[in-house]
BAMAR-468894 format. One record per residue (C-alpha): residue number from 1; residue in one letter; x negated, y, z. Coordinates in steps of 0.5 Angstrom, whole numbers, padded with zeros to 4 digits. Layout:
<sites>
SITE  seq  type   east  north     up
SITE  NUM     A      X      Y      Z
...
</sites>
This chain:
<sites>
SITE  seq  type   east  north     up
SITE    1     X  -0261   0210   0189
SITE    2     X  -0264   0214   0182
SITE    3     X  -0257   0218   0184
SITE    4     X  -0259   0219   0190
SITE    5     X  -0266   0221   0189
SITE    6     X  -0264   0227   0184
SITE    7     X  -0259   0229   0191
SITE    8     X  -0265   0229   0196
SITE    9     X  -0269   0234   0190
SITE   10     X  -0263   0239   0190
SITE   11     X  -0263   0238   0197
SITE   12     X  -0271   0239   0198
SITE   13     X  -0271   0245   0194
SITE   14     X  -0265   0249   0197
SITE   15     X  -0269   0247   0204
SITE   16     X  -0276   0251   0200
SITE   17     X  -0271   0257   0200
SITE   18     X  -0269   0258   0206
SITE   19     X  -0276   0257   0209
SITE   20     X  -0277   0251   0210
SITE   21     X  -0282   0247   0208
SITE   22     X  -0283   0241   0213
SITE   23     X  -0276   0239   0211
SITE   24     X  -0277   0240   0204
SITE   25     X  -0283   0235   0204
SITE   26     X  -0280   0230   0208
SITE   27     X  -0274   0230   0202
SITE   28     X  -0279   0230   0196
SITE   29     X  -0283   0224   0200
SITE   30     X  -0277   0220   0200
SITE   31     X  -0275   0222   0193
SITE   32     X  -0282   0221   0191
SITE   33     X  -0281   0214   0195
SITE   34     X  -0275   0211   0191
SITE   35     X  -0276   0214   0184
SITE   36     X  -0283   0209   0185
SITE   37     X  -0280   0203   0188
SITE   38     X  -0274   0204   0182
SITE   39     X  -0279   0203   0176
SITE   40     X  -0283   0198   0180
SITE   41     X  -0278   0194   0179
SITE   42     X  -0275   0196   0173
SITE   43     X  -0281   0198   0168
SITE   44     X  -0276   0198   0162
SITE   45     X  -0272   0203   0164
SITE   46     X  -0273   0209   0161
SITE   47     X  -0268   0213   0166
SITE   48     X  -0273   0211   0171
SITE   49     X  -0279   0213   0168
SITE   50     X  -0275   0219   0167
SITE   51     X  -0273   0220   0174
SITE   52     X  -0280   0219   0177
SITE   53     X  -0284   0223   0172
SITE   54     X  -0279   0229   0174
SITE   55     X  -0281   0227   0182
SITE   56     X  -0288   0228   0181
SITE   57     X  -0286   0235   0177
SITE   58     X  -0282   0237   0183
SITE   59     X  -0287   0234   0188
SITE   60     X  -0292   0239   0184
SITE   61     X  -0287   0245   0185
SITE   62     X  -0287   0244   0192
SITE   63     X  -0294   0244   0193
SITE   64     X  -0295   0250   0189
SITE   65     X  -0300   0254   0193
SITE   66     X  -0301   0251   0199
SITE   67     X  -0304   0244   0196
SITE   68     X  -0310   0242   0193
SITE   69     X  -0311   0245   0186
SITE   70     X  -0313   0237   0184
SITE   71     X  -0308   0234   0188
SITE   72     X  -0302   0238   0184
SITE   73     X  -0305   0237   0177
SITE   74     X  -0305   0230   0179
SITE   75     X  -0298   0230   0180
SITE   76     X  -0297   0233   0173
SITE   77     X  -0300   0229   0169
SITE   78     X  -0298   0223   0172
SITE   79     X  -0291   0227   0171
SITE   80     X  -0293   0228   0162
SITE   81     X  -0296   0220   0163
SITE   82     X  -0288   0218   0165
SITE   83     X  -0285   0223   0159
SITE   84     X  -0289   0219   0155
SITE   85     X  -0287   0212   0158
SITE   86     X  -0279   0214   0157
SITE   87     X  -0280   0216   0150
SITE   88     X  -0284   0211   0148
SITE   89     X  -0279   0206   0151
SITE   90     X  -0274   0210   0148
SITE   91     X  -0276   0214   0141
SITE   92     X  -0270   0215   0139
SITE   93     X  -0267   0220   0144
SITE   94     X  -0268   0226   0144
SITE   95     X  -0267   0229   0151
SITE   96     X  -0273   0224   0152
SITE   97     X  -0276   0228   0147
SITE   98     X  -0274   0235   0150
SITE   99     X  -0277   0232   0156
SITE  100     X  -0284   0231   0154
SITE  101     X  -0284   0237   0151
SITE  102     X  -0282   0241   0157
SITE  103     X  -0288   0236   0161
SITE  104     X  -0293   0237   0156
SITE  105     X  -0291   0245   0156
SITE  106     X  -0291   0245   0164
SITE  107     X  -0298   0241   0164
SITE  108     X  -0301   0246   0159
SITE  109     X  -0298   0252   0164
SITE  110     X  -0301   0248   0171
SITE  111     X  -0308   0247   0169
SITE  112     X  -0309   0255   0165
SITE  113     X  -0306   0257   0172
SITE  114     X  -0312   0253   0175
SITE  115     X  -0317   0256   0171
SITE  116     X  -0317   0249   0167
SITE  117     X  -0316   0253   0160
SITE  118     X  -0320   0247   0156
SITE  119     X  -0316   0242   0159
SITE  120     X  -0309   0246   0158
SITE  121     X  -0310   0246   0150
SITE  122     X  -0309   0238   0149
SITE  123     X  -0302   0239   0153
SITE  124     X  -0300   0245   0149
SITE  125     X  -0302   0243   0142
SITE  126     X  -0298   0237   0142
SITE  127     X  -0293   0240   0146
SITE  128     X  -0291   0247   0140
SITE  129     X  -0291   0241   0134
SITE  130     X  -0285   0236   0138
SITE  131     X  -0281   0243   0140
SITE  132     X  -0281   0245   0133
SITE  133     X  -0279   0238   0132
SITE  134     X  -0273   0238   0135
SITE  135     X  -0271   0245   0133
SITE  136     X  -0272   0243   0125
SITE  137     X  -0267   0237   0128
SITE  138     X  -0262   0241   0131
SITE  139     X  -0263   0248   0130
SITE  140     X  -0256   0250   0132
SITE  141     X  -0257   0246   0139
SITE  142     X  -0259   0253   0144
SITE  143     X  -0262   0249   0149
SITE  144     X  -0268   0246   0144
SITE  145     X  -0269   0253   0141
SITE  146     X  -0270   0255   0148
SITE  147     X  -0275   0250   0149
SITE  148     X  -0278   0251   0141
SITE  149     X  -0279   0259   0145
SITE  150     X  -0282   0257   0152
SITE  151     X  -0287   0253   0148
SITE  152     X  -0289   0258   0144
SITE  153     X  -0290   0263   0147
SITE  154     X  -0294   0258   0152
SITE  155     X  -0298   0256   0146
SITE  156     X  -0300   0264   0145
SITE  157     X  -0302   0264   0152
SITE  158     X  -0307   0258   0151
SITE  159     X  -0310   0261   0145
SITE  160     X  -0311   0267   0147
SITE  161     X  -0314   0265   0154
SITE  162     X  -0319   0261   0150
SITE  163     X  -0320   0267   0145
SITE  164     X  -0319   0262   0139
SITE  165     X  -0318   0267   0134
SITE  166     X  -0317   0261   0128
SITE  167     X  -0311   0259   0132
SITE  168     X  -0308   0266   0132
SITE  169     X  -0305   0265   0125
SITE  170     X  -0301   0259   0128
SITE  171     X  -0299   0262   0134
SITE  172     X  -0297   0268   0129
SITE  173     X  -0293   0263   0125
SITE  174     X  -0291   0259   0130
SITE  175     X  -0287   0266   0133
SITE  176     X  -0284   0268   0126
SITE  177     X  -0281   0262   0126
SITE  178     X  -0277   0261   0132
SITE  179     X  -0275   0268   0131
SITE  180     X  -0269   0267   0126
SITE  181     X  -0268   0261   0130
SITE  182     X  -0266   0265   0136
SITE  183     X  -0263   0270   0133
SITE  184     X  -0258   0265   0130
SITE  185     X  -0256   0263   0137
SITE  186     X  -0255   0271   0139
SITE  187     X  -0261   0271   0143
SITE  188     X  -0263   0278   0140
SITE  189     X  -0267   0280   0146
SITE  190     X  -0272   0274   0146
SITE  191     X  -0272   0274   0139
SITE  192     X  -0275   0282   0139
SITE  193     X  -0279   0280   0145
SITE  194     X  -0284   0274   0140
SITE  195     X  -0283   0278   0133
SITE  196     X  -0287   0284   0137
SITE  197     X  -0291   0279   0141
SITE  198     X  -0293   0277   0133
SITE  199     X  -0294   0284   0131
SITE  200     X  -0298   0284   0136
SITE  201     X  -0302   0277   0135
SITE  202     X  -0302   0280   0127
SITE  203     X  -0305   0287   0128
SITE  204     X  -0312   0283   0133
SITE  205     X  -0314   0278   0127
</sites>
C-alpha cells in the first residue's frame, strides 16, 4: 500500500503536467487517503509517518494557487509536524533528518510566499542548524551539502524579508561556510553564487 501510494503521487504529478488537474486531485485524495489509514494503524512506523508527511507536501504542491492560502499552509505544517514524528521515532537515521530539515525549509518558503514572514522564521531558524548538522556529519555527502545550501540560501530570504539586520551576520557565516563545502563536491557555480550573495549581505551590514 505505502509503495502504491508513492506510484499514484508520480502518477498525480505527471497528470498536473499534462494538464490535468481533476485527475491529479483524485490520484493525491487517494494517495493522501492510504498514507493516513497506514499511520492510523501503525503509528510506530517511522516509514508511514514519512510517507504521510510527504503526502500532504505534495498535496500543498498541488493545490499551488488555486486553493486557499490556509488551506495549503495547513497541509505543510502538518507535513513539518510528520517529519518530527518520523524523526522522533527514529533519531538516529539521517534521511529522516534530512527530511525534516527539507519540511522545515519548505514551510519557511510556503508561509514567506504567503506574506506570513513572522511565522516562517521559526521553520527557517531550526531548519539552517540541522542542515549544518548533517553537513558536518558528512561533508562529503553531496545530497546534504545540497540541502546545507538551499537552506541558506532560505534563511537569507527570511532575514532579509523581516529586515533583522542582527541576523545578517549569521546569514553571512552561514554562506561562508557552505561555500568551500560545495566547492569540494565540484559545485563551482553555487559555490560563487552564495560567496557573492554574502559579499553582498557583508557590504549592507
Amino acid at each position: 500500500v505505502e509503495d502504491l501510494g508513492w506510484s499514484l503521487e508520480r502518477e498525480a504529478d505527471a497528470a498536473l503536467h499534462r494538464g490535468d488537474l481533476p485527475l491529479a486531485q483524485q490520484l493525491a485524495a487517494e494517495r493522501m487517503k492510504d498514507a493516513r489509514e497506514l499511520l492510523e494503524n501503525h503509528p510506530r512506523n517511522w516509514k508511514f509517518a514519512f510517507n504521510l508527511s510527504h503526502a500532504h507536501f505534495f498535496q500543498a504542491h498541488l493545490d499551488g494557487d488555486g486553493a486557499a492560502v490556509d488551506a495549503r499552509l495547513t497541509h505543510v505544517r502538518r507535513g513539518v509536524r510528520l517529519a518530527e514524528v518520523a524523526s522522533e521515532l527514529d533519531p538516529q537515521r539521517r534521511a529522516l533528518v534530512a527530511w525534516l530539515t527539507v519540511a522545515r525549509c519548505r514551510a519557511a518558503e510556503r508561509h514567506r510566499e504567503s506574506g506570513k514572514a513572522r511565522e516562517a522564521w521559526p521553520y527557517i531558524d531550526g531548519a539552517l542548524g540541522l542542515a549544518e548538522h548533517l553537513a558536518v556529519a558528512e561533508p562529503a555527502r553531496a545530497e546534504h551539502l545540497r540541502v546545507l545550501a538551499e537552506t541558506t540560501r532560505e534563511f537569507v530570504r527570511c532575514v532579509e524579508e523581516r529586515d533583522q539586520p542582527e541576523q545578517r551576520g549569521r546569514a553571512s557565516k552561514a554562506l561562508r561556510h557552505v561555500v568551500p563545502l560545495l566547492k569540494s563536491i565540484g559545485s563551482q557555480r553555487d559555490a560563487d553564487e552564495l560567496t557573492a550573495l554574502a559579499d553582498q549581505i557583508d557590504a549592507a551590514r
